[in-house]
C-alpha positions as CSV (number, residue, x, y, z in Angstrom):
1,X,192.2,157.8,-2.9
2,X,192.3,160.9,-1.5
3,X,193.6,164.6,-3.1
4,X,194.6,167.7,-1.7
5,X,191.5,169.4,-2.7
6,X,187.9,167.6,-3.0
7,X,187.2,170.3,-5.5
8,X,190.2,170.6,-7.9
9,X,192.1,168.2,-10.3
10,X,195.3,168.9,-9.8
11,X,198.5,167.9,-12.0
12,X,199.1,165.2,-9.1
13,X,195.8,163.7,-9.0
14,X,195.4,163.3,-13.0
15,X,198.6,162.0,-12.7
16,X,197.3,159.2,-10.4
17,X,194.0,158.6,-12.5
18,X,196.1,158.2,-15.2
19,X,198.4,155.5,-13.2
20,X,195.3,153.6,-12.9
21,X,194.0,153.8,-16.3
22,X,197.4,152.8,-17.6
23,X,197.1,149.6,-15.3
24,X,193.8,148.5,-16.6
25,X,193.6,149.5,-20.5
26,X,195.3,146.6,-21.3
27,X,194.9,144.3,-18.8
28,X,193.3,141.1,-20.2
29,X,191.4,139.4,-17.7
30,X,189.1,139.1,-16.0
31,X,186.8,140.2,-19.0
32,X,183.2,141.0,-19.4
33,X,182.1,140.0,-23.0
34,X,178.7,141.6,-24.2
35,X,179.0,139.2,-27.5
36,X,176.3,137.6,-29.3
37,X,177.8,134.4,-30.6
38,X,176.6,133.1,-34.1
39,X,178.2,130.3,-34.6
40,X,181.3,128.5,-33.2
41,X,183.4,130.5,-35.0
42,X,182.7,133.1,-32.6
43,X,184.0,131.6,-29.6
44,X,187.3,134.0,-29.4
45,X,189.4,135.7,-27.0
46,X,188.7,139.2,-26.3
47,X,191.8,140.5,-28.0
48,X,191.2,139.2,-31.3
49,X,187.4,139.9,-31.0
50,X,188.2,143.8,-29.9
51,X,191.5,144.9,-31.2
52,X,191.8,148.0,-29.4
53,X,189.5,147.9,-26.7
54,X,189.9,144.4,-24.8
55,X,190.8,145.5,-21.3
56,X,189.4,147.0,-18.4
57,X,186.8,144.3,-17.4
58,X,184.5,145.2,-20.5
59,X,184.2,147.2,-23.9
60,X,182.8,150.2,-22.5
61,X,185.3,150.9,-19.4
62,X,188.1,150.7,-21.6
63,X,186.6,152.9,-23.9
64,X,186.1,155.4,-21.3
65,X,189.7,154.3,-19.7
66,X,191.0,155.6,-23.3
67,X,189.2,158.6,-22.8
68,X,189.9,159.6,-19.3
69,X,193.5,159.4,-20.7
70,X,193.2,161.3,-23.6
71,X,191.3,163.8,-21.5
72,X,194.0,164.1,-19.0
73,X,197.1,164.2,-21.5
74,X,195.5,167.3,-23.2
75,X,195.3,169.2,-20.2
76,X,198.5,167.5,-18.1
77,X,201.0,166.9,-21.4
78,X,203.7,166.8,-19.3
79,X,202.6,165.1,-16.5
80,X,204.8,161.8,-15.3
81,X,202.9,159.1,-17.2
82,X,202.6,161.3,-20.6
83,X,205.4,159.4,-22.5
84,X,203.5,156.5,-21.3
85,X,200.2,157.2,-22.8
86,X,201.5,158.3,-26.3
87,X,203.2,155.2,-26.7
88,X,200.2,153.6,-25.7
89,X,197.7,155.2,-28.2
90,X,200.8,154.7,-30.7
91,X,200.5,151.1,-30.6
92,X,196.6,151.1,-29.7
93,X,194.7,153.7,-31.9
94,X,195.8,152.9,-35.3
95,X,193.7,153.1,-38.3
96,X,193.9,148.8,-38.7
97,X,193.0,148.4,-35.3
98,X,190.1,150.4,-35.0
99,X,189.1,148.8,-39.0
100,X,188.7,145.8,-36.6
101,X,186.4,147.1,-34.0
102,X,184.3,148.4,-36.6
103,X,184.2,144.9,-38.2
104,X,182.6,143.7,-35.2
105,X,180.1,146.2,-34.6
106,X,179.3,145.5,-38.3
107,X,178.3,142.1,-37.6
108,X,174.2,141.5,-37.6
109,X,174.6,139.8,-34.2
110,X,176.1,143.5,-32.8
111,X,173.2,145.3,-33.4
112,X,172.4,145.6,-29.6
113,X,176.1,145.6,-28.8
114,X,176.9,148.2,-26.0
115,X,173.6,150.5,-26.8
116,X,173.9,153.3,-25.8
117,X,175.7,153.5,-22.9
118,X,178.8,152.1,-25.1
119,X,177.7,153.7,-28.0
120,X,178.3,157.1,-26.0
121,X,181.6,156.6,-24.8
122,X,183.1,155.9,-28.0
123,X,181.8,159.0,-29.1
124,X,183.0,160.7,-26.1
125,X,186.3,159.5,-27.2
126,X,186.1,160.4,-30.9
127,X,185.4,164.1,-29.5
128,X,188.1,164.2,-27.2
129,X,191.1,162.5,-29.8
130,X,189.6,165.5,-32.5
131,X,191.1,167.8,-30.5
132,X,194.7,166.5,-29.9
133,X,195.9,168.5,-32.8
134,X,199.1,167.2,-34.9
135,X,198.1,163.0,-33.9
136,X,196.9,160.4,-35.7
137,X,194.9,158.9,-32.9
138,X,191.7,160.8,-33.9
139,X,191.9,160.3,-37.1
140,X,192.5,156.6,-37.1
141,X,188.9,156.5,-34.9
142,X,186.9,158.7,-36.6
143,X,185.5,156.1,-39.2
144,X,184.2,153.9,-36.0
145,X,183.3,157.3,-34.2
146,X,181.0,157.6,-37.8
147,X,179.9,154.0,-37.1
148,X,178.4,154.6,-33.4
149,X,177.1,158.4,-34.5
150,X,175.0,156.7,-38.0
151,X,173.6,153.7,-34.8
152,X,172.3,156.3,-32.7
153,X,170.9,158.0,-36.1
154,X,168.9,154.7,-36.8
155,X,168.2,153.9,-33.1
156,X,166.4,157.0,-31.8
157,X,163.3,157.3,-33.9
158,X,162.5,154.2,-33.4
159,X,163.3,154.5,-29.3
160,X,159.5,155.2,-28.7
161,X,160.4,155.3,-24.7
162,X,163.6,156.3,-22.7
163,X,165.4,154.5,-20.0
164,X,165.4,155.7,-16.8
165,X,167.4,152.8,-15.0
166,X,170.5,154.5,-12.8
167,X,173.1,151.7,-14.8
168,X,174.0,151.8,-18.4
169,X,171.2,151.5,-20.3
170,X,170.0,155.1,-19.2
171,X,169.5,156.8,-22.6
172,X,169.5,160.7,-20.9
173,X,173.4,159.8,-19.8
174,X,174.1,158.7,-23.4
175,X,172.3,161.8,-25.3
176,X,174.0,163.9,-23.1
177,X,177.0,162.4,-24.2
178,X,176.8,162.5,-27.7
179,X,175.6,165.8,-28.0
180,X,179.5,166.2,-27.0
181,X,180.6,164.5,-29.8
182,X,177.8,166.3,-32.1
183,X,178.9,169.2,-31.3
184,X,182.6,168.9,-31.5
185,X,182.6,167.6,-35.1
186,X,179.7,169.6,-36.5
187,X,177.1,166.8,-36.8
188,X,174.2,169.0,-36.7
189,X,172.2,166.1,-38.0
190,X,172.8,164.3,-34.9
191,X,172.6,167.4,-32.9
192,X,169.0,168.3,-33.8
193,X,167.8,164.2,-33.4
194,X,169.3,164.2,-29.7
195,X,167.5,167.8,-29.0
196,X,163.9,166.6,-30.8
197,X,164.8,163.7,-28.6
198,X,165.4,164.4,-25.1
199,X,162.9,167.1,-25.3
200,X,160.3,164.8,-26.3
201,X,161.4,162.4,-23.7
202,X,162.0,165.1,-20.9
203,X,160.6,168.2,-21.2
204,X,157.2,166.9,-19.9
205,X,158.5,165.9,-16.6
206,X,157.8,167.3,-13.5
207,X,157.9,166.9,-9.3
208,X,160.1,163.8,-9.8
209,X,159.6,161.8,-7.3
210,X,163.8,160.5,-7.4
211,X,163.3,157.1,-6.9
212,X,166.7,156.3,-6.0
213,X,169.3,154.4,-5.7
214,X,168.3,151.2,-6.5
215,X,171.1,148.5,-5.4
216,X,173.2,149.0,-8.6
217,X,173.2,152.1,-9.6
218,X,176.1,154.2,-10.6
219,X,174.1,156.8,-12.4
220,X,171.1,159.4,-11.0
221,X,168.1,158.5,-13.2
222,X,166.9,161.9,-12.0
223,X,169.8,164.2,-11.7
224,X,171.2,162.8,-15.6
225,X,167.9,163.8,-16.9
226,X,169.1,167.5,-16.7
227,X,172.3,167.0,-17.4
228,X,170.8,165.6,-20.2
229,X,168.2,168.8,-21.1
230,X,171.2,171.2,-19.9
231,X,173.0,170.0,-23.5
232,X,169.9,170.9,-25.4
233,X,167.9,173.8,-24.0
234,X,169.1,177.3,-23.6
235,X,170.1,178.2,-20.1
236,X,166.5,180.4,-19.3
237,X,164.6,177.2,-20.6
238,X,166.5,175.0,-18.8
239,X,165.8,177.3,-15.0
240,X,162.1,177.2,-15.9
241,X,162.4,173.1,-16.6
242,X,164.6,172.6,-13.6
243,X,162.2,174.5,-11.1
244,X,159.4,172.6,-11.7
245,X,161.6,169.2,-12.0
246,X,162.9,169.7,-9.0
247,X,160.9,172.5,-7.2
248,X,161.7,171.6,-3.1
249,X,165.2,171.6,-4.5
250,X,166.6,174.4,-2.2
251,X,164.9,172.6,1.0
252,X,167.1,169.7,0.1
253,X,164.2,167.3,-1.1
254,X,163.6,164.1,-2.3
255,X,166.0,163.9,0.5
256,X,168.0,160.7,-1.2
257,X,169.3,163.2,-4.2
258,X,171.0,164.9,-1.3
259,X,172.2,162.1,0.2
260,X,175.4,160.0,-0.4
261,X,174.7,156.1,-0.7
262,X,175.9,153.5,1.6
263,X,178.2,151.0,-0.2
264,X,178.3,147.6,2.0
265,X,180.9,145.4,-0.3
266,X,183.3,147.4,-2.4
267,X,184.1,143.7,-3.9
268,X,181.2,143.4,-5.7
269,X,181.2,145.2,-9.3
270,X,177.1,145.9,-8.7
271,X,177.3,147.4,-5.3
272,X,180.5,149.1,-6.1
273,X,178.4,150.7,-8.4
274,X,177.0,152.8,-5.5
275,X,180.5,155.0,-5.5
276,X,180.0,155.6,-9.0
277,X,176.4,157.4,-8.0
278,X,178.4,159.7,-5.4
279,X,180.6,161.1,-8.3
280,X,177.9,161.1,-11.1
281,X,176.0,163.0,-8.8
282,X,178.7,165.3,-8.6
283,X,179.2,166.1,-12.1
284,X,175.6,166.5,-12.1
285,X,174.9,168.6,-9.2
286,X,178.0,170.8,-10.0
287,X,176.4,171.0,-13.9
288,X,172.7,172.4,-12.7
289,X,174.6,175.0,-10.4
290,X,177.0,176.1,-13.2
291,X,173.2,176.9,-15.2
292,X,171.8,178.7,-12.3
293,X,171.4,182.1,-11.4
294,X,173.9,182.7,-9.2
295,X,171.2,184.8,-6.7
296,X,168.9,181.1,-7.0
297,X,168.9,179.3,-3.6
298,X,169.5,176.2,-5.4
299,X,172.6,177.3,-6.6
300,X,174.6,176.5,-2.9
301,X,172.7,173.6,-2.0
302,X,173.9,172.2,-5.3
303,X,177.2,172.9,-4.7
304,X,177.8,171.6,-1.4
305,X,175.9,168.4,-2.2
306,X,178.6,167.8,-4.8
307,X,181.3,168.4,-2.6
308,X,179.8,166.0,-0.2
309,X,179.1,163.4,-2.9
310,X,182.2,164.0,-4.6
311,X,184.3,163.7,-1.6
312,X,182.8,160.3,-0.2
313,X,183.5,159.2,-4.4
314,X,187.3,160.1,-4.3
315,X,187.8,158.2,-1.0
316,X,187.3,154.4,-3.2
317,X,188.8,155.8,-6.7
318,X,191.1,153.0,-6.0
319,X,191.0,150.0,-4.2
320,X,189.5,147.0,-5.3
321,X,189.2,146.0,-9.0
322,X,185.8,146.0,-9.2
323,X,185.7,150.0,-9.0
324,X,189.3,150.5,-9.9
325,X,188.4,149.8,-13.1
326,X,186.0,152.7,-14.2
327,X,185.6,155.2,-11.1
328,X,188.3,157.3,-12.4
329,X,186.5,158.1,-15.2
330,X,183.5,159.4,-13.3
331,X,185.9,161.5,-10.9
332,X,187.2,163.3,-13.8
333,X,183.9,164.3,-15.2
334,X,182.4,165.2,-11.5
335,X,185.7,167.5,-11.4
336,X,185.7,169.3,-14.4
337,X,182.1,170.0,-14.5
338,X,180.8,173.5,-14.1
């Protein structure tokens, strides 16, 4: 998928996003269960297991299908497929239907389900439907959005260690997240754990050696990490940080940060993965320049390594299911960051 500009969402290219979340939100099958089962009365279809969310390959894509949708109506309303999407969240995000996805995440087999990386996007969601004033939709989701914000609540101080794989279990990616979602609905509790948090985790590091991609990665285990610290540092504590994170930044090293991966098989959901780390590095590279100096050197080598990454990302938006299914989401938040 290409767009007239590799730097710009235009009305016509949230309309086409859109397009393809529409086509995957509710489409059934294939489906990728992360379901404990506890018995045999828990061998059940997707769609009665996950009211709402029961499409788009797995849990969490749909969540963030949901979101890229919301996103885009609030900022396109009268874009082609806007009629589309109300009617959509209409019959989706009712206050019944999302009473039954927090039934299953209260179930003692769920306690693991979709942490964090789910656990995120669902919050991400819950920000985004608070601010589509005069609908329901946010309301109806708020009491799960509470469910996911009180796990993460319980979860981190007992999260001795962070994750630093480049796939979903990466806990920076997920604080930086949530701190969204803390932010938008005043949950300073939550605010202030994800900030004691990441800078316990983070704030230590230094000269990372960016050991990356590995084979499946659709995240920068580096670059997230200040993305991450970005959401909870004030912007002169977050240059000192990011100087000594990264301090042969401007000379373009570790040289793979700067460097879009290859992506043999576009058919298989792990390597496909691999576009997903050219636009995550984007939204990334695009959010350290945005807290730059503007007079750092840094500053332009970020921003044309994001226009690089981000333009070999756009190219396999759409194609085969396997990235089809989620890269949109990942465009959107590499072109709207900064």
């Amino acid at each position: 998928m290409s767009s007239s500009s590799a730097s710009e969402l235009t009305p016509d290219l949230a309309a086409r996003f859109a397009r393809l979340a529409l086509g995957h939100v509710t489409r059934p099958y294939p489906y990728k269960l992360d379901h404990v089962m506890a018995g045999d009365e828990d061998v059940l279809p997707p769609r009665v297991l996950h009211p709402i969310f029961h499409g788009s390959f797995d849990w969490h894509s749909c969540v963030h299908g949901y979101w890229l949708l919301a996103r885009l109506l609030r900022r396109f309303p009268d874009m082609a497929p806007a009629a589309e999407i109300r009617a959509l969240f209409d019959a989706s995000l009712t206050a019944e239907k999302a009473a039954g996805e927090l039934a299953y995440l209260a179930r003692p087999a769920s306690r693991g389900f979709e942490r964090p990386y789910g656990w995120a996007w669902l919050l991400m969601l819950g920000a985004e439907l608070e601010r589509h004033e005069g609908a329901a939709w946010g309301a109806n989701l708020a009491p799960l959005a509470r469910g996911f914000a009180e796990r993460f609540k319980a979860f981190l101080p007992v999260a001795t260690y962070p994750i630093r794989t480049g796939a979903h279990g990466n806990t920076a990616f997920a604080l930086a997240l949530a701190s969204e979602y803390a932010a938008q609905v005043g949950d300073h509790e939550l605010a202030r754990l994800i900030a004691t948090t990441a800078t316990g985790w983070y704030l230590a590091d230094a000269d990372a050696p960016a050991w990356e991609p590995s084979g499946d990665d659709f995240l920068s285990a580096t670059l997230v990490e200040a993305q991450c610290l970005r959401a909870v540092l004030p912007s002169a504590d977050f240059r000192l940080w990011f100087a000594r994170f990264l301090p042969d930044a401007a000379q373009r090293r570790p040289a793979t940060l700067f460097t879009p991966p290859t992506v043999s098989d576009r058919t298989d959901g792990k390597i496909a993965h691999l576009d997903g780390l050219c636009l995550s590095r984007a939204w990334c590279w695009r959010g350290v320049a945005a807290s730059l100096d503007p007079a750092d050197p840094v500053r332009a080598v970020a921003l044309a390594t994001a226009e690089e990454h981000l333009a070999a990302g756009l190219a396999h938006v759409a194609g085969d299911y396997m990235g089809e299914h989620w890269l949109a989401t990942f465009a959107l938040l590499a072109l709207e960051a900064g």
